[in-house]
CHARMM internal coordinates of N, CA and C (Angstrom, degrees):
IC EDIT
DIST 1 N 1 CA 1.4449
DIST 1 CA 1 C 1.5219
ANGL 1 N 1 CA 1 C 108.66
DIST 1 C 2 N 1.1439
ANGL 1 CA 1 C 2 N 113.51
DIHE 1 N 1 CA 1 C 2 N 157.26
DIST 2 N 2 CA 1.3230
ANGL 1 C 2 N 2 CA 112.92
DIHE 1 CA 1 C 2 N 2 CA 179.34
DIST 2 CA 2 C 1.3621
ANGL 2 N 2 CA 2 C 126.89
DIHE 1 C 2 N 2 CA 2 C -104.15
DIST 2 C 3 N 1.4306
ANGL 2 CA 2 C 3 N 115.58
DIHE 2 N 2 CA 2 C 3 N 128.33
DIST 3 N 3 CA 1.4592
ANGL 2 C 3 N 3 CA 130.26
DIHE 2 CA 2 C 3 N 3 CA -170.63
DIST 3 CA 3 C 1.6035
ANGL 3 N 3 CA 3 C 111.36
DIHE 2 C 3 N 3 CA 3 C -96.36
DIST 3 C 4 N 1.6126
ANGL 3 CA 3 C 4 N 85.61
DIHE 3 N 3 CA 3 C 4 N 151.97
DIST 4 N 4 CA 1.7594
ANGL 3 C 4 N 4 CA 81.09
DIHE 3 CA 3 C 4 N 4 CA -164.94
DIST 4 CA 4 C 1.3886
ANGL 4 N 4 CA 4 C 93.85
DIHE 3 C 4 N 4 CA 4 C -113.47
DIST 4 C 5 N 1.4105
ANGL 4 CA 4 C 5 N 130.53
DIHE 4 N 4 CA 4 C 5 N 143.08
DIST 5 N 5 CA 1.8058
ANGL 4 C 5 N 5 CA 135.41
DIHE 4 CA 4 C 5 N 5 CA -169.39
DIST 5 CA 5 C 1.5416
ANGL 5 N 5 CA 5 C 94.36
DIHE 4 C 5 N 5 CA 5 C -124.92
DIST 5 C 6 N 1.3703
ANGL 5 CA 5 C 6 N 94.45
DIHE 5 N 5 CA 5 C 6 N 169.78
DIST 6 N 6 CA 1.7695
ANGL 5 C 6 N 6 CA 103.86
DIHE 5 CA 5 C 6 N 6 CA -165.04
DIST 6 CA 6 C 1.4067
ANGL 6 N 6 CA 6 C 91.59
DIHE 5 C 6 N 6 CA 6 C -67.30
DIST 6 C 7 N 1.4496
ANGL 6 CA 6 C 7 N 137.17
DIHE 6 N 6 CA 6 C 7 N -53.24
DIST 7 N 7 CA 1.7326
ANGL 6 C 7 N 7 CA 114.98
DIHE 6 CA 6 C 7 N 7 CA -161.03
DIST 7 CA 7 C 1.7094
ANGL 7 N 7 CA 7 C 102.12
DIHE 6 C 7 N 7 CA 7 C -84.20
DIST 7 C 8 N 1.2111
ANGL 7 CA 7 C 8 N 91.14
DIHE 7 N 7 CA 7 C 8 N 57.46
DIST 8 N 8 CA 1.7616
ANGL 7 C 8 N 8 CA 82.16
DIHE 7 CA 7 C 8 N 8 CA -178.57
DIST 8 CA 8 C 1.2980
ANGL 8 N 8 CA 8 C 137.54
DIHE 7 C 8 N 8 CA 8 C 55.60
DIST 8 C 9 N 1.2021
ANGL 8 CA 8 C 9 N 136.71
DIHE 8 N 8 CA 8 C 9 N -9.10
DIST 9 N 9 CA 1.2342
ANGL 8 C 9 N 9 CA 152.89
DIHE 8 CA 8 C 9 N 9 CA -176.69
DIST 9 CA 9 C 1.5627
ANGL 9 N 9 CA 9 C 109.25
DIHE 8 C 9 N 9 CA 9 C -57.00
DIST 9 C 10 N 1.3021
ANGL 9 CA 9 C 10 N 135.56
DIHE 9 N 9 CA 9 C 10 N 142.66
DIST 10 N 10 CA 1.2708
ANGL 9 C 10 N 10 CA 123.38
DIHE 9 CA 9 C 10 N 10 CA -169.65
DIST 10 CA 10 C 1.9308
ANGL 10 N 10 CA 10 C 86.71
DIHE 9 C 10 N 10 CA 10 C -126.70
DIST 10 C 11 N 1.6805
ANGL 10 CA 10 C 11 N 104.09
DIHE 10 N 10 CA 10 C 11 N 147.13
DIST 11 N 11 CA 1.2319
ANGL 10 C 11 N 11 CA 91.37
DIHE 10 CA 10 C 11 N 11 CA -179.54
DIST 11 CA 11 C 1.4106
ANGL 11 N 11 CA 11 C 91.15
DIHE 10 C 11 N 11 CA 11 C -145.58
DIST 11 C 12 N 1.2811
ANGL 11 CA 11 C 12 N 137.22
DIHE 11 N 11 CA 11 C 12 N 163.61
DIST 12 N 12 CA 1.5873
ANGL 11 C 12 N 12 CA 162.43
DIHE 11 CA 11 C 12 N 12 CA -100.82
DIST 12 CA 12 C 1.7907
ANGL 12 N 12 CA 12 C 77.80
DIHE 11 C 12 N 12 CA 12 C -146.08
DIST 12 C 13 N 1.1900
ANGL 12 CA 12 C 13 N 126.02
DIHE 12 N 12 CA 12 C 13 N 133.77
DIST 13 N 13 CA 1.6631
ANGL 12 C 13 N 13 CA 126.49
DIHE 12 CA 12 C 13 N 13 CA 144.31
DIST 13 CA 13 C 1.5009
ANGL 13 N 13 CA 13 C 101.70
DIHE 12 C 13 N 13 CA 13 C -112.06
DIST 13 C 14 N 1.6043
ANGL 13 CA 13 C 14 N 95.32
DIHE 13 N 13 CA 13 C 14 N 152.70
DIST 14 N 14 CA 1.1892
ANGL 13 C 14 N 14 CA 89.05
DIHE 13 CA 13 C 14 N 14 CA 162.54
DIST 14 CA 14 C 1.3764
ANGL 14 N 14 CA 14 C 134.69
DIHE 13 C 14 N 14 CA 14 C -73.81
DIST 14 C 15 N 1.3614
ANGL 14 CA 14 C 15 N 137.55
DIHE 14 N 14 CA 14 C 15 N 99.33
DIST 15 N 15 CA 1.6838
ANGL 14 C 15 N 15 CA 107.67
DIHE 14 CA 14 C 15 N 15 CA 178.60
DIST 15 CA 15 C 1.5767
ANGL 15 N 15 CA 15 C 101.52
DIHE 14 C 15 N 15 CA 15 C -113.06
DIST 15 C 16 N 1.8219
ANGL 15 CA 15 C 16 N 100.06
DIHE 15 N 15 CA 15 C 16 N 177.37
DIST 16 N 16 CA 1.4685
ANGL 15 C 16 N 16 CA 112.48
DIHE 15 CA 15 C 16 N 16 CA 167.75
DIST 16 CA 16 C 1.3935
ANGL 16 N 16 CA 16 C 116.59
DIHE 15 C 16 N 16 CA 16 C -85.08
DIST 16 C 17 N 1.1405
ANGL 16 CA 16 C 17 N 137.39
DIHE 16 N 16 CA 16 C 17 N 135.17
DIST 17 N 17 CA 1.3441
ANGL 16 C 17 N 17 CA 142.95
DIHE 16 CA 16 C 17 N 17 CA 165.06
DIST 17 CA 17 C 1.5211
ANGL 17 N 17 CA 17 C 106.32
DIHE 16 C 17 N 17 CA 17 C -32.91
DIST 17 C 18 N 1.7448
ANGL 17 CA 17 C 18 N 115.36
DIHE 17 N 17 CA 17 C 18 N 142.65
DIST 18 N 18 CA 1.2750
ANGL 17 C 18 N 18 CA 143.02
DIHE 17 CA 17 C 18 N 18 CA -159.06
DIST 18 CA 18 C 1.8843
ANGL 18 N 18 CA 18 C 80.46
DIHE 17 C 18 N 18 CA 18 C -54.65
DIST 18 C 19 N 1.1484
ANGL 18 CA 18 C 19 N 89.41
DIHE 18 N 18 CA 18 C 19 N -65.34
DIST 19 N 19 CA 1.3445
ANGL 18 C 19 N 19 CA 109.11
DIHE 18 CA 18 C 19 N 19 CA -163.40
DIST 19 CA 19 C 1.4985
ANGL 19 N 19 CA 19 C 145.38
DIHE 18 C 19 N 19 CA 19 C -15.93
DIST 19 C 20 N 1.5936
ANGL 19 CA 19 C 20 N 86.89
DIHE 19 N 19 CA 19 C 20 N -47.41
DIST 20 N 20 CA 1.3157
ANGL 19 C 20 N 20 CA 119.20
DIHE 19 CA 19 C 20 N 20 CA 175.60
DIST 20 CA 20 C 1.6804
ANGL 20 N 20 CA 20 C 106.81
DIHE 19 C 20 N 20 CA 20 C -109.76
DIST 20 C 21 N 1.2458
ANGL 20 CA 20 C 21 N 133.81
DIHE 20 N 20 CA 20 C 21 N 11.01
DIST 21 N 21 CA 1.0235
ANGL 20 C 21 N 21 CA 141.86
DIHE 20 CA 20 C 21 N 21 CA 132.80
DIST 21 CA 21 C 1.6591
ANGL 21 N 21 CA 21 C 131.51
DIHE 20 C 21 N 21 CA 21 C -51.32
DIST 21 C 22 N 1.5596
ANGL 21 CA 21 C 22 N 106.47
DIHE 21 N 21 CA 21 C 22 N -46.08
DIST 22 N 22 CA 1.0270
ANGL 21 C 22 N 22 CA 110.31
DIHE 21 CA 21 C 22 N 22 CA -164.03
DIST 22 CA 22 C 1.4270
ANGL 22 N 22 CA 22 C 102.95
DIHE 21 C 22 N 22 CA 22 C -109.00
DIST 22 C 23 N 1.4171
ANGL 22 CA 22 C 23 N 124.67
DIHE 22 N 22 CA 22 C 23 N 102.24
DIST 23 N 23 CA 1.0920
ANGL 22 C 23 N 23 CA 129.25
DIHE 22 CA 22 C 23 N 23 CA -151.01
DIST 23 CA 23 C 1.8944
ANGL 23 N 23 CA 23 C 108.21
DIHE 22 C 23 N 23 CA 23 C -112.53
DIST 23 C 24 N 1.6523
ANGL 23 CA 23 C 24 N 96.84
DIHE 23 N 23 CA 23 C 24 N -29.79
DIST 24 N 24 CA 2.0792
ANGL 23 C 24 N 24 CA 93.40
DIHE 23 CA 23 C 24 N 24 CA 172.55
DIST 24 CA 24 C 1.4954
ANGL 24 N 24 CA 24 C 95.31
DIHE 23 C 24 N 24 CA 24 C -115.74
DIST 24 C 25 N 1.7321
ANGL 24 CA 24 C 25 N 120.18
DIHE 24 N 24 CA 24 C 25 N -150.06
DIST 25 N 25 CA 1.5951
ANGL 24 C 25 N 25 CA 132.76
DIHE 24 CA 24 C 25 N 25 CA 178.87
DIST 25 CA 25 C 1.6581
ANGL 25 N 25 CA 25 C 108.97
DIHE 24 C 25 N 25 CA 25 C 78.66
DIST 25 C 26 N 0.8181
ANGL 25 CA 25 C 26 N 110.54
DIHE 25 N 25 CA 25 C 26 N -156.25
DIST 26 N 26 CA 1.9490
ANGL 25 C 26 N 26 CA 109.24
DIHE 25 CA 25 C 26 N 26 CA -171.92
DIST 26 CA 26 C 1.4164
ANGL 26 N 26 CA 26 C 97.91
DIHE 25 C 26 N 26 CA 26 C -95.92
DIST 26 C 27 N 1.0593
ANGL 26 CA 26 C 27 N 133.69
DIHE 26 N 26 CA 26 C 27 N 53.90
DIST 27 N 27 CA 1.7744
ANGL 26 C 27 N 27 CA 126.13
DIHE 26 CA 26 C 27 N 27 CA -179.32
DIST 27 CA 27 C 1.5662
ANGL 27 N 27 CA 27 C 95.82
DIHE 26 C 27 N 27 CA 27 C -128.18
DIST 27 C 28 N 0.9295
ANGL 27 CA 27 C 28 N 121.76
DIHE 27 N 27 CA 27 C 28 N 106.92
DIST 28 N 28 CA 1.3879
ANGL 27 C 28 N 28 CA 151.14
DIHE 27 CA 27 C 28 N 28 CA 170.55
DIST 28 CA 28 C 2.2661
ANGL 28 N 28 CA 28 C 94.00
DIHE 27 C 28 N 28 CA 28 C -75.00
DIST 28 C 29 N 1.5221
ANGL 28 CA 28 C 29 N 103.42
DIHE 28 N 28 CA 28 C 29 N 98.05
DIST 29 N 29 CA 1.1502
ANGL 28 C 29 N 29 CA 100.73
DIHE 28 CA 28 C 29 N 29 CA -150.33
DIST 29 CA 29 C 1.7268
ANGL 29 N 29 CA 29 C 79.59
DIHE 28 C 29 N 29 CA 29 C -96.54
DIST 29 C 30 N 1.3254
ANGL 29 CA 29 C 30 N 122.14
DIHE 29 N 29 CA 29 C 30 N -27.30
DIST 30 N 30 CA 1.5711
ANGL 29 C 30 N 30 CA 123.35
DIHE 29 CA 29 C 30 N 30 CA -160.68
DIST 30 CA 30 C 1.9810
ANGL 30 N 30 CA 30 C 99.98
DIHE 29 C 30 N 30 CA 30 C -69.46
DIST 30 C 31 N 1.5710
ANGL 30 CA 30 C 31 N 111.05
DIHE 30 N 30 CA 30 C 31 N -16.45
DIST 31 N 31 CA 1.4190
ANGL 30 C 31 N 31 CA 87.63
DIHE 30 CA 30 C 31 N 31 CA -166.08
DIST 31 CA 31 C 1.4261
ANGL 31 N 31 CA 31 C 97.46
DIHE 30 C 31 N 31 CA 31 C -109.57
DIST 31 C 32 N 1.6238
ANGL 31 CA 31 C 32 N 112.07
DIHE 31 N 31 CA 31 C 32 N 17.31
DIST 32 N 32 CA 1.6142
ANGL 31 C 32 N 32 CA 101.82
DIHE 31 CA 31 C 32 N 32 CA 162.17
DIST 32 CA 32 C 1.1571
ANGL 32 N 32 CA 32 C 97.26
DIHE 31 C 32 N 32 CA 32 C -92.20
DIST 32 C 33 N 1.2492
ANGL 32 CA 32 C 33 N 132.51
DIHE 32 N 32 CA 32 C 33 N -28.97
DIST 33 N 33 CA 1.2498
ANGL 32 C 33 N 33 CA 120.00
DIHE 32 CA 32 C 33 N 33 CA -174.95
DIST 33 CA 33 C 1.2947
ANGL 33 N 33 CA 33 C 116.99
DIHE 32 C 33 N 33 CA 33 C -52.15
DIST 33 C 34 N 1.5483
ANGL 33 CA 33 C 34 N 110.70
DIHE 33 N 33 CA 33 C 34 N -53.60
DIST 34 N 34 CA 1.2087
ANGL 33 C 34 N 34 CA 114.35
DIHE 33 CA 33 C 34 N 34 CA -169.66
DIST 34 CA 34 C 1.6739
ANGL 34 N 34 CA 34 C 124.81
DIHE 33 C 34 N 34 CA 34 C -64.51
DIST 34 C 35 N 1.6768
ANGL 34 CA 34 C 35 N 96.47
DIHE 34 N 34 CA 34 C 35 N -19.48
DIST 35 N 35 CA 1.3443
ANGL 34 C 35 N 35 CA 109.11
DIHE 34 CA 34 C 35 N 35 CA -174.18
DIST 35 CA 35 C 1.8312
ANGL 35 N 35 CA 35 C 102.40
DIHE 34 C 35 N 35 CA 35 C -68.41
DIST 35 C 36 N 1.4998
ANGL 35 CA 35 C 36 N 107.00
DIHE 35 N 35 CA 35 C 36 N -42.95
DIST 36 N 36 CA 1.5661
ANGL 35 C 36 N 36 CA 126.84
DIHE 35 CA 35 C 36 N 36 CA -169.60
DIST 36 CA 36 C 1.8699
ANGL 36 N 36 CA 36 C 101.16
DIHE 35 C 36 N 36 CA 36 C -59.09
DIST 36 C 37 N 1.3182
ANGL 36 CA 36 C 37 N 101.88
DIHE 36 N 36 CA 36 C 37 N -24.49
DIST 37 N 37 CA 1.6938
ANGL 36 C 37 N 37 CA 109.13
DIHE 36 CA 36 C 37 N 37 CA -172.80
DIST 37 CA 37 C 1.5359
ANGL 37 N 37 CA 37 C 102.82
DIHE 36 C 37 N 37 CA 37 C -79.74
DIST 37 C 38 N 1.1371
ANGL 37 CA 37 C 38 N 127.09
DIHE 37 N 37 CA 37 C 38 N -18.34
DIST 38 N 38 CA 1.7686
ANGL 37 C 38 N 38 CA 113.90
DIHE 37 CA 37 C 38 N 38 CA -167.36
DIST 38 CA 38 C 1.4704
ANGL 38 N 38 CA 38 C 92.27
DIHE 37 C 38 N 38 CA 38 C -109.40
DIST 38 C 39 N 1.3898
ANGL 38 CA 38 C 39 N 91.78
DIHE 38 N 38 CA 38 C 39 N 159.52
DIST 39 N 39 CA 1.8968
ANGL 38 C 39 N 39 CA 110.40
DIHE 38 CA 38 C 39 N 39 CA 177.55
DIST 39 CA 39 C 1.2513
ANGL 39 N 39 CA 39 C 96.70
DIHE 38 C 39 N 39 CA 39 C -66.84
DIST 39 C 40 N 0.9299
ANGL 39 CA 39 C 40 N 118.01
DIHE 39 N 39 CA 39 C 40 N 154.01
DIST 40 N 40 CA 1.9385
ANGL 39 C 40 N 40 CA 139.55
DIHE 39 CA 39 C 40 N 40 CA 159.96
DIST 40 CA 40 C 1.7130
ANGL 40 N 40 CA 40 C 102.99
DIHE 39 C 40 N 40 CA 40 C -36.23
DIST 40 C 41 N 1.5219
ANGL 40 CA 40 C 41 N 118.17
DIHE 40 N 40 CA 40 C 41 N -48.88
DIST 41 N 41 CA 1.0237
ANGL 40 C 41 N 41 CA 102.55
DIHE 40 CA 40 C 41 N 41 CA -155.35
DIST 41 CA 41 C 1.5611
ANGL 41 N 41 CA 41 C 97.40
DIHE 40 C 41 N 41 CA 41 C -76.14
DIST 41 C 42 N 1.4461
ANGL 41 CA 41 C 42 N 122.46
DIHE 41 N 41 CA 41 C 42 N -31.06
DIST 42 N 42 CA 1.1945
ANGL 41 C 42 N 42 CA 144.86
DIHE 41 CA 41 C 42 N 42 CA 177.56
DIST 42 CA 42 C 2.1693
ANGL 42 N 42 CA 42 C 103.50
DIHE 41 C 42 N 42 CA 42 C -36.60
DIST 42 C 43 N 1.3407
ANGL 42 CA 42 C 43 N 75.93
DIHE 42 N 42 CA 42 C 43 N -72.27
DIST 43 N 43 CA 1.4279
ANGL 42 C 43 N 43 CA 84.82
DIHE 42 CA 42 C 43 N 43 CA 164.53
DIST 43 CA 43 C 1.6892
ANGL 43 N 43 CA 43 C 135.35
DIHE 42 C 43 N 43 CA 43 C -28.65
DIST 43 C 44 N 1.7947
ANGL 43 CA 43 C 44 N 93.00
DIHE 43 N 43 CA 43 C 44 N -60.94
DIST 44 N 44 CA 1.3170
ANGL 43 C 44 N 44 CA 90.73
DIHE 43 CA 43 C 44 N 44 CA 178.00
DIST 44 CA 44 C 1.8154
ANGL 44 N 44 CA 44 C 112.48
DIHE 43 C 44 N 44 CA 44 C -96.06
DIST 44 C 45 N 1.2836
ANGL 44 CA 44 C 45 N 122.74
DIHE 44 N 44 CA 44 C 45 N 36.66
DIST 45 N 45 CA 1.5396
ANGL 44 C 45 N 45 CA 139.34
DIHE 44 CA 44 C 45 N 45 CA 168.75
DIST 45 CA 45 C 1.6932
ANGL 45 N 45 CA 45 C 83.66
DIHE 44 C 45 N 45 CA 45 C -88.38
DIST 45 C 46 N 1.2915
ANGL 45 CA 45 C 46 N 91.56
DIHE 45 N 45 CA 45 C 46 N -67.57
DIST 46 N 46 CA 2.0749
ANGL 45 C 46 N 46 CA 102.28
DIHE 45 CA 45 C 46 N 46 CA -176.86
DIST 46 CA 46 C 1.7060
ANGL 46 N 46 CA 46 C 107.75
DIHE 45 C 46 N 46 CA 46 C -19.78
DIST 46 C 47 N 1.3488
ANGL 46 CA 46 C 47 N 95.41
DIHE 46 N 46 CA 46 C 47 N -81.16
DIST 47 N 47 CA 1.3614
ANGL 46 C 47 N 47 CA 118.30
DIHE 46 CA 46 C 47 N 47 CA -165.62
DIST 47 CA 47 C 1.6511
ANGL 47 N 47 CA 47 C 95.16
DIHE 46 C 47 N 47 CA 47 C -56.99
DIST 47 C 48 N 1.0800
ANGL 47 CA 47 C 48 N 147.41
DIHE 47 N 47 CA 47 C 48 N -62.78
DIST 48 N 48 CA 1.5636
ANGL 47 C 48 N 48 CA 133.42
DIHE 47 CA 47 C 48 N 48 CA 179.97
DIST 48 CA 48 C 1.1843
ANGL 48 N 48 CA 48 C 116.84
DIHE 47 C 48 N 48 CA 48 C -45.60
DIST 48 C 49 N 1.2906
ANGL 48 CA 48 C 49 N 124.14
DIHE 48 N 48 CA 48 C 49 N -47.70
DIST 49 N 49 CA 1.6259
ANGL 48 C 49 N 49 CA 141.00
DIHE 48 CA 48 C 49 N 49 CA 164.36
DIST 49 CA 49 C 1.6770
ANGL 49 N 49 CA 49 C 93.55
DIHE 48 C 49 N 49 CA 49 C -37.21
DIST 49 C 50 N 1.2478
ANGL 49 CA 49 C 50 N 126.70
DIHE 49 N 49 CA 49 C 50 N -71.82
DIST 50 N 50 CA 1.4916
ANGL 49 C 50 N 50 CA 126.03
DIHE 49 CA 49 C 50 N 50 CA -175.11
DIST 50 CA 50 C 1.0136
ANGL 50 N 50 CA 50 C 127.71
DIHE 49 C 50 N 50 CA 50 C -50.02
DIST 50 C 51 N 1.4836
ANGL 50 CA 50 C 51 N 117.59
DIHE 50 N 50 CA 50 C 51 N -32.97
DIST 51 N 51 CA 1.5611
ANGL 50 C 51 N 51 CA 135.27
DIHE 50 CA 50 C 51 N 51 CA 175.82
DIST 51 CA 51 C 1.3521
ANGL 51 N 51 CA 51 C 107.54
DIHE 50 C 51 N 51 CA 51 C -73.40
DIST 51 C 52 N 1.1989
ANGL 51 CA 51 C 52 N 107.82
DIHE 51 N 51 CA 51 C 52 N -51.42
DIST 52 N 52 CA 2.0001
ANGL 51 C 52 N 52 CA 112.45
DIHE 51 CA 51 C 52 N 52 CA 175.00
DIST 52 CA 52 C 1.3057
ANGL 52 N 52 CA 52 C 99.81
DIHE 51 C 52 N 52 CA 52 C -57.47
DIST 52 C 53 N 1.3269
ANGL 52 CA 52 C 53 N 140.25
DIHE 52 N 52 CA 52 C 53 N -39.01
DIST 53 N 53 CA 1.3350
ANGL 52 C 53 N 53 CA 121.87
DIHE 52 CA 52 C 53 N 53 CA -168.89
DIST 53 CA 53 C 1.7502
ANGL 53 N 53 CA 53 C 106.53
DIHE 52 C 53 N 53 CA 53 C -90.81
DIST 53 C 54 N 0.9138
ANGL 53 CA 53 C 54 N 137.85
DIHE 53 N 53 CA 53 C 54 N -26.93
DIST 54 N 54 CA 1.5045
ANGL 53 C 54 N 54 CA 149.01
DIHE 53 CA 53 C 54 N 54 CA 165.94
DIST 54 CA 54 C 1.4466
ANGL 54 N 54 CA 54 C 106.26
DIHE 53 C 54 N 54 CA 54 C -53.68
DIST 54 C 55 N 1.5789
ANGL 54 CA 54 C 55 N 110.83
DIHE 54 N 54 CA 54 C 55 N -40.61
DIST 55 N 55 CA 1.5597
ANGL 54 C 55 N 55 CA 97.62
DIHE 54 CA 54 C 55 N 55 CA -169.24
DIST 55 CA 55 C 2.1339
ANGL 55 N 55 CA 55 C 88.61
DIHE 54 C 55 N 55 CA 55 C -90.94
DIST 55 C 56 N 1.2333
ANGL 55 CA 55 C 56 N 121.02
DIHE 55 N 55 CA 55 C 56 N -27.60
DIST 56 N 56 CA 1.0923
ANGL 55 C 56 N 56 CA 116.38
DIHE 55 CA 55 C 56 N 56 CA 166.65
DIST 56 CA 56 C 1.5857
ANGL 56 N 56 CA 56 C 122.00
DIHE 55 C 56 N 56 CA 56 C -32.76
DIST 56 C 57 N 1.3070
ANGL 56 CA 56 C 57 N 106.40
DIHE 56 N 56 CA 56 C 57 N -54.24
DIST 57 N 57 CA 1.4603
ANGL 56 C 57 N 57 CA 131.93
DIHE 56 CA 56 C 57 N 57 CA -151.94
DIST 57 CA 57 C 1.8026
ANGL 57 N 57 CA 57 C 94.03
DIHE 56 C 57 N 57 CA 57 C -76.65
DIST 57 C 58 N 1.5757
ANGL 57 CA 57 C 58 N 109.31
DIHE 57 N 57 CA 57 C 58 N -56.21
DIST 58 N 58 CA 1.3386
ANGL 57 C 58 N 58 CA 128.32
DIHE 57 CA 57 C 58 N 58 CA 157.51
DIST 58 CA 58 C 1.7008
ANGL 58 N 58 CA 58 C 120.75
DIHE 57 C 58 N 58 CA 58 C -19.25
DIST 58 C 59 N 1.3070
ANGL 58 CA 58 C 59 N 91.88
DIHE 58 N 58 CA 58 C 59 N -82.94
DIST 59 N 59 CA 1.8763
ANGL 58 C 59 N 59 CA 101.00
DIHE 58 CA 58 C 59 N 59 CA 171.30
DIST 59 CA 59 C 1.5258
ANGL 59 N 59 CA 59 C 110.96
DIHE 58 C 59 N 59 CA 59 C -53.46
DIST 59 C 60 N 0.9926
ANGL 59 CA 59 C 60 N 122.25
DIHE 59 N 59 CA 59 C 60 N -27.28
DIST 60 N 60 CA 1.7449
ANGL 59 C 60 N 60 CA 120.09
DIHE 59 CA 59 C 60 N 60 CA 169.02
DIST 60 CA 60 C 1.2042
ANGL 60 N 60 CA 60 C 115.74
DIHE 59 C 60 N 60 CA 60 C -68.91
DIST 60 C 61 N 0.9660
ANGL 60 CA 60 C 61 N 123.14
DIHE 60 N 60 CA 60 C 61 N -76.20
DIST 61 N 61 CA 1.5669
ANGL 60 C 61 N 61 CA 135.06
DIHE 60 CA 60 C 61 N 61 CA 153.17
DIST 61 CA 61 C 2.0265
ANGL 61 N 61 CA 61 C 113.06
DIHE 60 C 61 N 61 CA 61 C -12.81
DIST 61 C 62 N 1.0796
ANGL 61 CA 61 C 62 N 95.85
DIHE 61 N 61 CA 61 C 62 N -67.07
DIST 62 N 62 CA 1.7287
ANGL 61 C 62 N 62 CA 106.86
DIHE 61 CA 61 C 62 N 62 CA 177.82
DIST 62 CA 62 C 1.7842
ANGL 62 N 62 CA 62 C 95.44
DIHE 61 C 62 N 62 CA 62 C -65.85
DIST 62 C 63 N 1.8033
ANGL 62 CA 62 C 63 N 131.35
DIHE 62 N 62 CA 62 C 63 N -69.25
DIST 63 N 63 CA 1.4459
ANGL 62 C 63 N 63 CA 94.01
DIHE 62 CA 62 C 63 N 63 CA -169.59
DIST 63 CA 63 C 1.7404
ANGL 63 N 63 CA 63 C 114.18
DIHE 62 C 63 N 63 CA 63 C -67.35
DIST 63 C 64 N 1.2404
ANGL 63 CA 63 C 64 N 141.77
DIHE 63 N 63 CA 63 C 64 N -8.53
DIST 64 N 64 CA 1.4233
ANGL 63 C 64 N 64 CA 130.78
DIHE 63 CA 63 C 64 N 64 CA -162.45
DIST 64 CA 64 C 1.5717
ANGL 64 N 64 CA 64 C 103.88
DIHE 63 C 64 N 64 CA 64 C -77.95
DIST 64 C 65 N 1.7505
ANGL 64 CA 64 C 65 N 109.68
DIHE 64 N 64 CA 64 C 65 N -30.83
DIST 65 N 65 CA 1.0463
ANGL 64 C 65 N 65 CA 131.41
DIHE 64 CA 64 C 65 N 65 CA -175.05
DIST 65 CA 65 C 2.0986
ANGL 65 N 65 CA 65 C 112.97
DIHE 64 C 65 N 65 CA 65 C -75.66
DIST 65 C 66 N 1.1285
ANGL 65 CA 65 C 66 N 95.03
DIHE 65 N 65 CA 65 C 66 N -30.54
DIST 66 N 66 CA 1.3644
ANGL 65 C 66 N 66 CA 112.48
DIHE 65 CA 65 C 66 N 66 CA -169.84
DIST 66 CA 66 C 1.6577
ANGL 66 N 66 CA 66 C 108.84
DIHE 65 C 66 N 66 CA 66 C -57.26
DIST 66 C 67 N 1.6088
ANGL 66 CA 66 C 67 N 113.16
DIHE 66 N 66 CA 66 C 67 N 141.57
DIST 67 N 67 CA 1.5883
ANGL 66 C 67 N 67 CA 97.80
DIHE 66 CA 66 C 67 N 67 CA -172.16
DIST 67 CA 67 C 1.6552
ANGL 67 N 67 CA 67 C 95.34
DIHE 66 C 67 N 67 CA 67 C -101.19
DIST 67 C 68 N 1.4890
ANGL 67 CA 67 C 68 N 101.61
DIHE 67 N 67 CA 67 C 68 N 154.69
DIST 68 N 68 CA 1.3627
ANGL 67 C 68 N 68 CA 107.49
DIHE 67 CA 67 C 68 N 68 CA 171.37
DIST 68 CA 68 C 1.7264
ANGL 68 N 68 CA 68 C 110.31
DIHE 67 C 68 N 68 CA 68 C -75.01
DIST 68 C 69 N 1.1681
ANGL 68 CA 68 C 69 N 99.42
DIHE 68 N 68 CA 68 C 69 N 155.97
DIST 69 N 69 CA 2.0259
ANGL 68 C 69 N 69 CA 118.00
DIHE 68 CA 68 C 69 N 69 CA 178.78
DIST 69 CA 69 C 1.2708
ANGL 69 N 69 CA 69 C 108.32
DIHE 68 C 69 N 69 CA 69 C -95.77
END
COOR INIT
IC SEED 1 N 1 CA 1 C
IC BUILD
């Protein structure tokens, strides 16, 4: 992170990633990992996959809900 010194100078510290900091609490640390392991494009295959099933889940929801004529 970057530190700020009296003549203005900004300088680099070293730190460890949040990540591996935060090791108990509700942070499910294994599925950033896993997220950090796939390519970007990989990623966004993921995320469309999720959306198709949401709007899946959606249209179910809307006909079960739907009244008969």
């Amino acid at each position: 992170m970057p530190e700020k010194r009296d003549n203005d100078e900004m300088v680099l510290k070293e730190t460890s990633p949040v990540y591996a900091v935060a090791t108990d609490g509700d942070i499910d640390l294994s599925l950033l990992k896993d997220s950090l392991a796939k390519t970007p494009w990989e990623r966004m295959q993921a995320n469309d996959d999720a959306l198709n099933f949401a709007g899946s889940l959606r249209a179910a929801m809307e006909k079960r809900n739907a009244k008969p004529k």
